[in-house]
C-alpha positions as CSV (number, residue, x, y, z in Angstrom):
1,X,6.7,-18.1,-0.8
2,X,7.2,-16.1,1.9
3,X,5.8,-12.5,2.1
4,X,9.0,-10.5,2.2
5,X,10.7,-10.8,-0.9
6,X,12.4,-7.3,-1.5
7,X,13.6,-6.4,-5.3
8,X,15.9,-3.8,-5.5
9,X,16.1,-1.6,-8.5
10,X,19.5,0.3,-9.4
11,X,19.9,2.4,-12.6
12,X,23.0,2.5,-13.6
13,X,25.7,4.9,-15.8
14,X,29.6,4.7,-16.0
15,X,29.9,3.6,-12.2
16,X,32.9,1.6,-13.2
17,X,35.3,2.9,-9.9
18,X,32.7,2.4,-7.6
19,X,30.1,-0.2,-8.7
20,X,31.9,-3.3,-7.4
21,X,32.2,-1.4,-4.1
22,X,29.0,-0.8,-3.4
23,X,27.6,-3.7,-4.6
24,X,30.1,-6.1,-2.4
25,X,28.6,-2.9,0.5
26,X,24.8,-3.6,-0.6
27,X,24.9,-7.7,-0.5
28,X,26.5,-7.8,2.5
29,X,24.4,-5.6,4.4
30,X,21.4,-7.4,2.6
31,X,22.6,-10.9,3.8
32,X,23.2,-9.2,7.1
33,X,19.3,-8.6,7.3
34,X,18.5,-12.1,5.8
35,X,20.3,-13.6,9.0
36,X,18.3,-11.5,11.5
37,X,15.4,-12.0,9.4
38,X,14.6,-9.3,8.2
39,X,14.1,-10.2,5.1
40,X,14.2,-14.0,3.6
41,X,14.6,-13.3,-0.5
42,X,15.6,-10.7,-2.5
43,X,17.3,-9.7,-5.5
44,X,18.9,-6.9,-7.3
45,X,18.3,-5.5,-10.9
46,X,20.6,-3.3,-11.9
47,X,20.0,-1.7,-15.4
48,X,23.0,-0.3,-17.8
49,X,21.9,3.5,-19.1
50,X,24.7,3.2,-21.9
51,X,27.8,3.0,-20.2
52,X,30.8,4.3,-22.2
53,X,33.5,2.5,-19.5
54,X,33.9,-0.8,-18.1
55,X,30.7,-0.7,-15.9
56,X,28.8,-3.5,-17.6
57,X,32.2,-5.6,-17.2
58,X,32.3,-4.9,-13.2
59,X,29.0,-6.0,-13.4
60,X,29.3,-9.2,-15.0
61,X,32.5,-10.5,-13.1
62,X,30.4,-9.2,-9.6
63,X,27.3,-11.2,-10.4
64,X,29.3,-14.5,-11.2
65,X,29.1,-15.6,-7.6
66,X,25.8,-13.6,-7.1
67,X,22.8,-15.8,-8.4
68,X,20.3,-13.1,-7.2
69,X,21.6,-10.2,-9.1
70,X,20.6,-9.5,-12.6
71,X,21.9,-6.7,-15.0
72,X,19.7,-5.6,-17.6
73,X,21.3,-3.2,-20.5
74,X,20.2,-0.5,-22.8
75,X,22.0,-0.1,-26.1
76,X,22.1,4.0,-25.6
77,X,21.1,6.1,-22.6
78,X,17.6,6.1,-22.4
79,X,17.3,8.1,-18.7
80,X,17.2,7.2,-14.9
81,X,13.0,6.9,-15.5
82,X,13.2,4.5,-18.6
83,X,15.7,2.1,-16.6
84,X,13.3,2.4,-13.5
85,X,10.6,1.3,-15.3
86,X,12.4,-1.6,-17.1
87,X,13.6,-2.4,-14.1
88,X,10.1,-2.6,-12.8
89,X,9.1,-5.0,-15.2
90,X,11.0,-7.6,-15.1
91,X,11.1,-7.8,-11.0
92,X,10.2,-11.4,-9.6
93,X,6.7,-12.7,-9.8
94,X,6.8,-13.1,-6.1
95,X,8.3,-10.3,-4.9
96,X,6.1,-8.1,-1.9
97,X,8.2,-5.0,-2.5
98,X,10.0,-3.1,-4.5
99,X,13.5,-0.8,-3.8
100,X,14.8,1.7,-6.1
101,X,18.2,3.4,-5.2
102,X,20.8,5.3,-6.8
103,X,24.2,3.6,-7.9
104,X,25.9,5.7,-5.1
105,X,23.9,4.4,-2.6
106,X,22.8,7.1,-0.6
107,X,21.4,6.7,2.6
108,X,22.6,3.5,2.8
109,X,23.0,3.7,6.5
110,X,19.6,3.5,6.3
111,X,18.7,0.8,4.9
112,X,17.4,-0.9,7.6
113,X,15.3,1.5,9.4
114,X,14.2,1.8,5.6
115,X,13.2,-1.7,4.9
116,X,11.5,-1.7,8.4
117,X,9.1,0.6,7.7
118,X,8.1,-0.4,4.3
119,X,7.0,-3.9,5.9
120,X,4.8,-1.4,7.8
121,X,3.5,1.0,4.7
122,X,2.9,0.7,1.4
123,X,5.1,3.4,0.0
124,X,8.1,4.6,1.7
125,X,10.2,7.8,0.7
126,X,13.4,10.1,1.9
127,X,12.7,13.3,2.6
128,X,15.9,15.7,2.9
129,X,13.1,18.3,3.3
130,X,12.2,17.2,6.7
131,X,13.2,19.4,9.9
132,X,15.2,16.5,11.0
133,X,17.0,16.0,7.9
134,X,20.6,17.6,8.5
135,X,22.6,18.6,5.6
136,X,26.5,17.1,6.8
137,X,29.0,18.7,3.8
138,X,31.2,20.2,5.8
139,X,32.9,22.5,3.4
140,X,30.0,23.7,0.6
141,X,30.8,25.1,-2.4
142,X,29.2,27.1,-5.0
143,X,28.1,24.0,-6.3
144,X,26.6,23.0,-3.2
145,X,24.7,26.0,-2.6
146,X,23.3,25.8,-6.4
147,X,22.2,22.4,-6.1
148,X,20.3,23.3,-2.5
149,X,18.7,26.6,-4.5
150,X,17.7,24.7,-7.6
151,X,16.2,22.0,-6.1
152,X,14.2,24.5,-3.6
153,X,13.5,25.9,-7.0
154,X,12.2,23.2,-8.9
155,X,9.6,21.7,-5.9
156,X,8.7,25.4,-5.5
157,X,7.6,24.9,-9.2
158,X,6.0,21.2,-8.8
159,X,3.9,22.4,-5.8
160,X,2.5,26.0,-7.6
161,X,1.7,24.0,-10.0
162,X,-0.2,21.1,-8.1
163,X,1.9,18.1,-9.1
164,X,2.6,17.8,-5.4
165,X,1.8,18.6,-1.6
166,X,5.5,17.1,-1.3
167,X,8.6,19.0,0.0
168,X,11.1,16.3,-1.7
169,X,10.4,14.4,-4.5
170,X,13.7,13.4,-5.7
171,X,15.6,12.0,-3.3
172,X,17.6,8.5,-4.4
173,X,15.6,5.9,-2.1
174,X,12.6,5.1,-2.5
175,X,10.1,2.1,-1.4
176,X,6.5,0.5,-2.4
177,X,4.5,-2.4,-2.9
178,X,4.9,-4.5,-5.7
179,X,1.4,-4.3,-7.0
180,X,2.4,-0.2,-7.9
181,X,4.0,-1.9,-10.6
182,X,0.7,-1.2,-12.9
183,X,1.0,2.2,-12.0
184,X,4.5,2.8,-14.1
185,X,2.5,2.0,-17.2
186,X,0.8,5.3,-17.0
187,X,4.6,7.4,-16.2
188,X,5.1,8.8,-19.5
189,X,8.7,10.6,-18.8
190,X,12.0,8.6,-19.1
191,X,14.0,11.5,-17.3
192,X,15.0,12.8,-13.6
193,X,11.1,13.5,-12.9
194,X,9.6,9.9,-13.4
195,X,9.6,10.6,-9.2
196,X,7.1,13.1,-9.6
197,X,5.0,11.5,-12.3
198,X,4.8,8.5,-10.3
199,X,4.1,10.0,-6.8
200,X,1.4,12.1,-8.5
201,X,-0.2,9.4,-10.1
202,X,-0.5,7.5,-6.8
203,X,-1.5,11.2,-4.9
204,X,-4.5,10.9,-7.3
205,X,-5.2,7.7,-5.6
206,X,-5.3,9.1,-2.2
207,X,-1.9,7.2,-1.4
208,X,0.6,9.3,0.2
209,X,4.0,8.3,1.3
210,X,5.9,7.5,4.5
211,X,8.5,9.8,5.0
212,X,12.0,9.2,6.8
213,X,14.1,12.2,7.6
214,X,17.8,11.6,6.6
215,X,21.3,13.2,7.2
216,X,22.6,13.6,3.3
217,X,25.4,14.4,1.2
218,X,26.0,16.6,-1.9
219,X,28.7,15.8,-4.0
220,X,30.7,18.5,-5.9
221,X,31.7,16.2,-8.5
222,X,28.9,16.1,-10.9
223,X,28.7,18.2,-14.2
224,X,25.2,18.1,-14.5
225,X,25.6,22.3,-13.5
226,X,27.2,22.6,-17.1
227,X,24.6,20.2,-19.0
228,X,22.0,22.6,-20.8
229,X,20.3,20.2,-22.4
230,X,19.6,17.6,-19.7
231,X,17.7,21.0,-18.3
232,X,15.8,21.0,-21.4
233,X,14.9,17.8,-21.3
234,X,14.0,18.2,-17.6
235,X,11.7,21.3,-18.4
236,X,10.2,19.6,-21.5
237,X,9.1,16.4,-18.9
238,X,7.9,19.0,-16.4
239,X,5.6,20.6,-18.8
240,X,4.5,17.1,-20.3
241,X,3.2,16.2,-16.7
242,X,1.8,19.9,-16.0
243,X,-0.2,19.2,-19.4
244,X,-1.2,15.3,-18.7
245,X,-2.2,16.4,-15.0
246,X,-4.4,19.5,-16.7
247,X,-6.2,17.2,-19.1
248,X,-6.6,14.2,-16.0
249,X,-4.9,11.8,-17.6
250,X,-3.5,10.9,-14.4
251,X,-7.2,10.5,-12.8
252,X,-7.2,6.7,-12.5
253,X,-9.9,4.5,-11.6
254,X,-9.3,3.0,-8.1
């Protein structure tokens, strides 16, 4: 088996407008890298978080003529991390490395530059924090300008508390070896910080990621500004990895 098979990982929640769209976007751009060779196999997992629309539907009549995509599905949200990690698991024996990006598929222009360098590193990350990293709404909102000062926010609290030397942990695209797999064991959080857990598991390693600088988007149409307790549930993760990083539970043997 050749040594770049690529699995890519997307968790997936009521995507039902836009899921066929970006998939048709994603395997076309995929068998566009298989011709130049790139890349010779891959596949996609996508995981169900408890859709409450016609996403898993999409899915199934997508994946009818696409014998490399397989869609895994919860019974009830679980979170982004849970599906990650499911995801994780059932990747292909064979595969070198691994993909995880958000249904939306940001920075998917790029993609290429992206898989490029992972053939090159062993763990590959966007960083929006970067000083080449451009910011292209052109109109921003409120919205926009809370979502900039929370997230400044919340990796201002991740760094004072030693979780990470990282500007941007969060971003949708992200890139490593397949043998990290055994690390996901050890990610206790099923939420929006399974990034953190995971990059500070592998810090403790002494393995640091590859950063790409990125031109991104913030969309104004997410609620998550009026969802209390997904900030609950955020903070309560937070605190459950300040607490397992206190008591070194995240001090692995190499």
């Amino acid at each position: 088996m050749k040594n770049d098979f690529y699995s890519i990982i997307i968790p997936v929640k009521n995507q039902e407008i836009s899921i066929e769209k970006n998939l048709f976007r994603l395997t076309k751009k995929i068998k566009k890298f298989k011709r130049s060779k790139l890349l010779s196999h891959w596949e996609i997992i996508l995981i169900d978080d408890g859709s409450s629309d016609k996403t898993i539907q999409k899915i199934r009549y997508f994946i009818k003529k696409n014998k490399n995509i397989k869609l895994l599905v919860n019974n009830k949200n679980q979170g982004k991390g849970f599906s990650i990690k499911k995801g994780v698991n059932f990747v292909n024996r064979n595969s070198k490395k691994i993909i995880t990006i958000d249904a939306d598929m940001p920075y998917f222009e790029l993609l290429e530059k992206f898989i490029l360098t992972l053939k090159h590193h062993n763990l590959v990350i966007i960083d929006r924090k970067n000083k080449n990293s451009k910011l292209i709404n052109k109109k921003k909102d409120f919205y926009i300008y809370y979502r900039i000062i929370i997230g400044h926010i919340m990796n201002s609290i991740f760094r004072f508390f030693r979780l990470t030397s990282l500007k941007d942990t969060q971003a949708g695209l992200k890139g490593f070896d397949s043998s990290f797999k055994k690390v996901f064991k050890y990610v206790r959080t099923n939420g929006f910080l399974y990034d953190l857990e995971f990059l500070l598991i592998l810090q403790k390693k002494k393995i640091y990621p590859k950063l790409i600088p990125c031109k991104y988007f913030i969309s104004s149409q997410s609620s998550i500004i009026f969802n209390f307790n997904l900030y609950l549930k955020i903070l309560f993760d937070l605190f459950k990895i300040f607490i397992g990083n206190l008591s070194k539970k995240y001090d692995l043997n190499k």
